[in-house]
C-alpha positions as CSV (number, residue, x, y, z in Angstrom):
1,X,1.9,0.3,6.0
2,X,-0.1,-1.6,3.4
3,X,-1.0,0.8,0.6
4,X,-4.5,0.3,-1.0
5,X,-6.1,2.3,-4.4
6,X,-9.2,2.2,-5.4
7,X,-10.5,3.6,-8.5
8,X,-14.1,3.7,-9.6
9,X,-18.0,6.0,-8.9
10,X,-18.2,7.8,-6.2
11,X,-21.9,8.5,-5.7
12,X,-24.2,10.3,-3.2
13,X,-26.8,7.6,-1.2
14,X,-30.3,8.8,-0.1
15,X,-32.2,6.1,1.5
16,X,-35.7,6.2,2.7
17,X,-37.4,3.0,4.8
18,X,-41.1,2.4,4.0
19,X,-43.6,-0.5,5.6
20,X,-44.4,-1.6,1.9
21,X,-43.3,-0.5,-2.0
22,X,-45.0,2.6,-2.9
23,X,-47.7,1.9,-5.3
24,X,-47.5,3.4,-8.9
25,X,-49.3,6.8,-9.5
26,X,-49.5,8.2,-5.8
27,X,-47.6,10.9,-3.9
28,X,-45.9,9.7,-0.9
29,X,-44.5,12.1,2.2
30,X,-41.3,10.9,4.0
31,X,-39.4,12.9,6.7
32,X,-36.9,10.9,7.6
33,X,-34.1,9.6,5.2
34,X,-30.7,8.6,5.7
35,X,-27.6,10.3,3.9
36,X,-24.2,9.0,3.1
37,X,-21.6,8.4,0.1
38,X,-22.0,5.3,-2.1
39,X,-20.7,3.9,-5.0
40,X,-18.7,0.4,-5.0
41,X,-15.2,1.5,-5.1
42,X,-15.5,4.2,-2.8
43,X,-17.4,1.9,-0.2
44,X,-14.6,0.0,-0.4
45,X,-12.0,2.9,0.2
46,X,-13.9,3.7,3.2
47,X,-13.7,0.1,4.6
48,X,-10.5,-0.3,4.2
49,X,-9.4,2.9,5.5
50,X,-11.5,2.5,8.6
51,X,-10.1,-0.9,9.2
52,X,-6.2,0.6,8.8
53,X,-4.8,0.9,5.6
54,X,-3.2,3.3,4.2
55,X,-6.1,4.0,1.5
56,X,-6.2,6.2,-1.5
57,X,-9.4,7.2,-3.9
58,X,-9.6,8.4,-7.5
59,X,-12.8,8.9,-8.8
60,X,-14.9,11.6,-9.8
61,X,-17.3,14.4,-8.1
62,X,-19.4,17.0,-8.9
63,X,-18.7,20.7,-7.4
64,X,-21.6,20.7,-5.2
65,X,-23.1,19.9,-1.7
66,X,-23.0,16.3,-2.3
67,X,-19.4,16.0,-3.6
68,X,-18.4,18.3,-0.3
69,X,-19.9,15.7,1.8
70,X,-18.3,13.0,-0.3
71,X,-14.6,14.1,0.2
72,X,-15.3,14.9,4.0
73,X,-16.0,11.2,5.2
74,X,-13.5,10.4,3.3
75,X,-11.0,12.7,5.3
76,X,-12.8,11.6,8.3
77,X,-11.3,8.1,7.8
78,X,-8.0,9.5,6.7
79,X,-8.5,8.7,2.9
80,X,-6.2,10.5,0.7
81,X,-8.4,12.5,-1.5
82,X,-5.5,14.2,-4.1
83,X,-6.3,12.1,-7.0
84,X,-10.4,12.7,-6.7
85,X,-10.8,15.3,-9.6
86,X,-14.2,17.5,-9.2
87,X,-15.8,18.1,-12.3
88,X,-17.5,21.6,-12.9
89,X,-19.4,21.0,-15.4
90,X,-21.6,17.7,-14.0
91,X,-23.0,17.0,-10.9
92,X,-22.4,14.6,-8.3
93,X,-23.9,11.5,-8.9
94,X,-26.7,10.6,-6.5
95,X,-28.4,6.9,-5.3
96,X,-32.0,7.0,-4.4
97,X,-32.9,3.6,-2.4
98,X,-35.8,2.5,-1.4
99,X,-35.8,0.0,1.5
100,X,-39.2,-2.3,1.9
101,X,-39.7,-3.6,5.1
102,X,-41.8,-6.1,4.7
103,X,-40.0,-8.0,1.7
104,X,-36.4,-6.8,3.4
105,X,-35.1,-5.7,-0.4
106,X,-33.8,-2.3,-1.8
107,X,-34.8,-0.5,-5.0
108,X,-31.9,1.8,-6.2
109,X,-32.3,4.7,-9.0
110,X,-28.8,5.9,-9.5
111,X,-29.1,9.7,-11.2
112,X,-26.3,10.6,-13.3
113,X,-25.7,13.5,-15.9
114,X,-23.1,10.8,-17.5
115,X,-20.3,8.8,-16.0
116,X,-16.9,11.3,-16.2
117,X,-13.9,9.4,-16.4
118,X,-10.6,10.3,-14.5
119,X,-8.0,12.6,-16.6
120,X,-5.2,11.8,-14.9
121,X,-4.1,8.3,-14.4
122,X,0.0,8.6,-12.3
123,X,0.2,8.4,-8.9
124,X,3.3,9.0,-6.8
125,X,3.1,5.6,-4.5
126,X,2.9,2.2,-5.4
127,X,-0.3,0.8,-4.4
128,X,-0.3,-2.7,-2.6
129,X,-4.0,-3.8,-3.7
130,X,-5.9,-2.1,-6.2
131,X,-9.8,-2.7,-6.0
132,X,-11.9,-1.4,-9.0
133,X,-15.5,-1.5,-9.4
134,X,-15.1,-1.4,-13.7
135,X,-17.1,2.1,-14.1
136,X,-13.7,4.0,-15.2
137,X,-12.5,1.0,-17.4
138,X,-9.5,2.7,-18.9
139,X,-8.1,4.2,-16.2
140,X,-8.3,0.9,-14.2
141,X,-7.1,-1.3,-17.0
142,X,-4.1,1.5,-17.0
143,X,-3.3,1.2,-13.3
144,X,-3.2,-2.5,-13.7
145,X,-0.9,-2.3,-16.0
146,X,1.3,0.2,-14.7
147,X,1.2,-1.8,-11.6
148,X,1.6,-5.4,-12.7
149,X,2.7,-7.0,-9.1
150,X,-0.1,-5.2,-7.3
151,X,-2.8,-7.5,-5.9
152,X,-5.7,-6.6,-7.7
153,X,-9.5,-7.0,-7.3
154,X,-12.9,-6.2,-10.1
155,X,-16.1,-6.0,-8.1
156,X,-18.1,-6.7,-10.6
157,X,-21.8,-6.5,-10.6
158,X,-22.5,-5.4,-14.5
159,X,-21.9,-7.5,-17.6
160,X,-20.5,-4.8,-20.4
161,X,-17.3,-5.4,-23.0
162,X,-15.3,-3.4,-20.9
163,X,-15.9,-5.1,-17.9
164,X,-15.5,-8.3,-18.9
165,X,-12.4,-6.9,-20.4
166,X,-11.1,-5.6,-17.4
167,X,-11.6,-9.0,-15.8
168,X,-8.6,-10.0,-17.6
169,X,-6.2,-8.3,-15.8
170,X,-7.1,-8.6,-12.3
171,X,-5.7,-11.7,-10.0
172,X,-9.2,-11.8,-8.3
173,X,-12.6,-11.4,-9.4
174,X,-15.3,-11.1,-6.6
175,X,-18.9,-10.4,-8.9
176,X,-22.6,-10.9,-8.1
177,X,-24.6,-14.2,-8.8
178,X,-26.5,-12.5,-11.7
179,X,-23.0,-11.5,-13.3
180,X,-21.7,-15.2,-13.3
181,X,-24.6,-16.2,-14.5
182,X,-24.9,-14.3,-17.1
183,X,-21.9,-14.6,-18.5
184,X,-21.6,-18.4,-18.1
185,X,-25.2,-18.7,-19.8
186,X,-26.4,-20.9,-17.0
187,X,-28.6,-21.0,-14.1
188,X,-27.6,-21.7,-10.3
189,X,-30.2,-24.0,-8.3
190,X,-29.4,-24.6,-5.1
191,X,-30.8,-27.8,-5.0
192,X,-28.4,-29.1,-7.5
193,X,-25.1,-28.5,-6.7
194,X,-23.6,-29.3,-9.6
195,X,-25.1,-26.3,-11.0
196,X,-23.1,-24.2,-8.7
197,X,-20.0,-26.1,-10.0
198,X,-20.9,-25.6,-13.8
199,X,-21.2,-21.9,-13.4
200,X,-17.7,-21.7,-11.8
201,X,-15.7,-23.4,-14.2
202,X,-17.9,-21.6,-16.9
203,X,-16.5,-18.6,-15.5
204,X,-12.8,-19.7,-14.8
205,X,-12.8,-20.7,-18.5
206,X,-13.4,-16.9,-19.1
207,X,-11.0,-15.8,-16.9
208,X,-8.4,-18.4,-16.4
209,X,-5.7,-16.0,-14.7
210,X,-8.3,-14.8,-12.0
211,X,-9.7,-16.3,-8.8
212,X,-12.8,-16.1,-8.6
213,X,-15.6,-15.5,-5.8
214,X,-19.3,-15.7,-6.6
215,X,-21.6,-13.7,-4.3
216,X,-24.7,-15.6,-3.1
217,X,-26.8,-13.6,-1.6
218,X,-28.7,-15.4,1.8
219,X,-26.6,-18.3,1.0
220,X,-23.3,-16.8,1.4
221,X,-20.7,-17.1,-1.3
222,X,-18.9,-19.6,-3.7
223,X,-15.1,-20.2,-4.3
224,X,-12.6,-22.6,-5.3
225,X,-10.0,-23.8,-2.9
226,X,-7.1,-26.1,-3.8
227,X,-9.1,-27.7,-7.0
228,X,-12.4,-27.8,-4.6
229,X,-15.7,-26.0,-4.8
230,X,-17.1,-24.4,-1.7
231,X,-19.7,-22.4,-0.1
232,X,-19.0,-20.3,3.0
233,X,-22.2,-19.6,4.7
234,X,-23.7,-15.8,5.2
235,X,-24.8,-14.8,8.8
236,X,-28.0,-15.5,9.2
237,X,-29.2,-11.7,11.2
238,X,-32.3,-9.4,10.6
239,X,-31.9,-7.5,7.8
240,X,-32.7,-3.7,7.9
241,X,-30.8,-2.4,4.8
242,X,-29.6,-5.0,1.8
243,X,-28.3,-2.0,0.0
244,X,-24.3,-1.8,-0.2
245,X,-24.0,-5.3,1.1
246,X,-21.3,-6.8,-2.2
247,X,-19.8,-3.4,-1.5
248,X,-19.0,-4.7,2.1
249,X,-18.1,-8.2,1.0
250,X,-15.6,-7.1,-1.4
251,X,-13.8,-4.5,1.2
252,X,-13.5,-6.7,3.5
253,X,-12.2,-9.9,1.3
254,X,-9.6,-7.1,0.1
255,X,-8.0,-5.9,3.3
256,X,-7.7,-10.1,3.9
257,X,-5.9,-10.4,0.7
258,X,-3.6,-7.2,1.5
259,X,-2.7,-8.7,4.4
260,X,-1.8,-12.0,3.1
261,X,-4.6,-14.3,3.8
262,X,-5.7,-16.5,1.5
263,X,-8.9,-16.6,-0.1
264,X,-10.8,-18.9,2.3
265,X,-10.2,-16.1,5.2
266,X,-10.9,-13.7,3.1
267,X,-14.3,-15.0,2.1
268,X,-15.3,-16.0,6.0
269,X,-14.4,-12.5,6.7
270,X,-16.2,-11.1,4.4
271,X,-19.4,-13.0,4.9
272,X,-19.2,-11.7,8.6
273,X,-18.5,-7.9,7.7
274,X,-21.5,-7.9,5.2
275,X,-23.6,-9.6,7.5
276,X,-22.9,-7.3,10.3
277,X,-23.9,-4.7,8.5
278,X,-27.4,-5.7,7.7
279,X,-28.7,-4.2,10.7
280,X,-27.9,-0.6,9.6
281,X,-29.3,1.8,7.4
282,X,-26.9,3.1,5.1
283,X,-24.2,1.3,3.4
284,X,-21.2,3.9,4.5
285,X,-22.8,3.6,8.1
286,X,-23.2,0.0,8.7
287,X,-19.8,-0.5,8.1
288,X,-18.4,-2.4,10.8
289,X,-15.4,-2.3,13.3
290,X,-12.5,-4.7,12.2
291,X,-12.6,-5.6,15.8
292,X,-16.4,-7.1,15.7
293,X,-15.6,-9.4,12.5
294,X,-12.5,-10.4,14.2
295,X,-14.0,-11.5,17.4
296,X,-17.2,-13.1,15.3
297,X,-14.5,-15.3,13.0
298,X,-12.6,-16.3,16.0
299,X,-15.4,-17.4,17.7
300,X,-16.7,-19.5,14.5
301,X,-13.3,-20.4,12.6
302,X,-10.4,-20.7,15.3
């Protein structure tokens, strides 16, 4: 069985669906909302568990409602929760999105007291992949050094130090189109796709021991195959929640890489699996089956 660890937030997701963005300065009345954990790495844990493997989480919770909730989807997917460490002293921390209808996008307020860091950083297994979203740098720069010839993946959607740091020690790096172009002080347009190209190898020059996938948004997502540049095209589906999407992509492109694909298949794959989930609300709910993406890449790939 393929052993997977993922270390990073583990967040509470409250999501409310309005016609248009609330206007500033008036009181608005919703009854309907839609709960669920959140947080990049632990999105990914729950993916990957769903979808088979053997999938562990370390991360940190609050002693409250929302941190009981937390570890119970987790045990409902058969995640192993002994190295989540529940802090006493802050509280869970909690996503409010707002999803517009009529502009399809998501505005997310995550509330935290302050991010607490993991304690303890030895685990009794030897993790096959290890996926990190960066928000416990030193723990996850620990584990990828205790466990040099695991596969290894930063989702990373924040430019900090310690981030870009961490960046140096993973074998793949899967990160938002504001990240890379940010850090490769250059602009993507899409009607010059040399630009596309420049940001790349801007990137790669940062992080020459990583491959590299660049998140694209409607247009799907950019990587580097045998010395060429390409763009795998997103599913084009109605979109009723946007939030959690990378989170998705970057499950799914990991279970493909644990399971010894190469990067190609594990970008198609996860262009589907994000896509499919668009038509839910709630990022831990629109997860799909491994059997839907299958069928979907069959049809368009084999």
């Amino acid at each position: 069985m393929i052993k997977a660890l993922c270390i990073g937030q583990a967040c509470y997701d409250i999501t409310i669906v309005v016609d248009e963005f609330p206007k500033e300065d008036t009181r608005e009345r919703f009854i309907h909302k839609i709960g669920c954990g959140g947080g990049s790495a632990a999105n990914c844990a729950y993916l990957l568990a769903k979808w088979g493997l053997e999938t562990t989480f370390a991360g940190v919770i609050g002693n409250d409602i929302f941190g009981n909730r937390i570890k119970k989807e987790f045990e409902e997917v058969k995640i192993d929760t002994r190295f989540i460490e529940t802090s006493y002293e802050n509280d869970t921390a909690i996503s409010f999105v707002i999803v517009n209808k009529a502009s399809s996008s998501r505005t997310l307020f995550n509330v935290a007291d302050e991010y607490v860091k993991l304690k303890k950083y030895t685990f009794d297994f030897t993790p096959d992949i290890i996926v990190t979203d960066g928000h416990d740098t030193y723990a996850s720069k620990t584990v990828l050094q205790n466990f040099p010839k695991s596969l290894s993946v930063l989702d990373a959607n924040r430019v900090t130090p310690e981030i870009l740091e961490l960046g140096k020690y993973v074998k793949y790096i899967v990160c938002s189109e504001n990240f890379a172009t940010e850090v490769a002080g250059s602009t993507i347009d899409f009607n010059n796709t040399g630009t596309l190209a420049n940001v790349y190898y801007k990137l790669k020059a940062k992080f020459p021991k990583a491959e590299i996938v660049i998140t694209l948004g409607e247009k799907g997502a950019l990587y580097c195959l045998e010395n060429q540049i390409k763009v795998s095209p997103s599913l084009k589906v109605p979109i009723a929640d946007p939030n959690g999407l990378k989170d998705i992509f970057t499950g799914a492109f990991s279970y493909i890489i644990a399971n010894g694909g190469d990067i190609e298949k594990a970008v198609k794959y996860a262009n589907i699996a994000a896509g499919l989930s668009l038509g839910t609300v709630g990022t831990r709910l629109s997860i799909p089956s491994l059997e839907n993406v299958e069928k979907l890449y069959v049809q368009n790939y084999e």
